[in-house]
N, C-alpha and C positions, 0 to 999 in steps of 0.2 A: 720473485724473491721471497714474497709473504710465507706462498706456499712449500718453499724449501724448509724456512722457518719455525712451520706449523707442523711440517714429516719430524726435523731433529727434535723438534721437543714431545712427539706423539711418542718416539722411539724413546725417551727416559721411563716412559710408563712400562708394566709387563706387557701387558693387551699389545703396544704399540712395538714390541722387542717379538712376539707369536706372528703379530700381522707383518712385521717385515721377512722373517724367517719363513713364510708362507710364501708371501712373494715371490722371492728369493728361490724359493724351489721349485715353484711352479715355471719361472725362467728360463730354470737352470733346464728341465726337464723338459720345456717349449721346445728349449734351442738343440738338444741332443735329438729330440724329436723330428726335427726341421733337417739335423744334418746328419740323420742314419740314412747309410744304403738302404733304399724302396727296390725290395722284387720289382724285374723287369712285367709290371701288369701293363704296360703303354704298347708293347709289339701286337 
């Protein structure tokens, strides 16, 4: 719970508002990654 804590109030700062919206993209761009059709290289 501390460290929930510790993220909401990092996020009042700029720094802390840059490092989430980083996060946040690199996620977003994980999981499209994860769930694009892969060319058939396994046959």
């Amino acid at each position: 719970m501390g460290a929930i804590l510790d993220l909401t109030e990092s996020l009042k700062s700029p720094a802390g508002m840059i490092g989430a919206i980083v996060i946040i993209a690199v996620g977003y761009f994980f999981v499209k990654w994860v769930f694009t059709d892969k060319p058939d290289d396994e046959k």
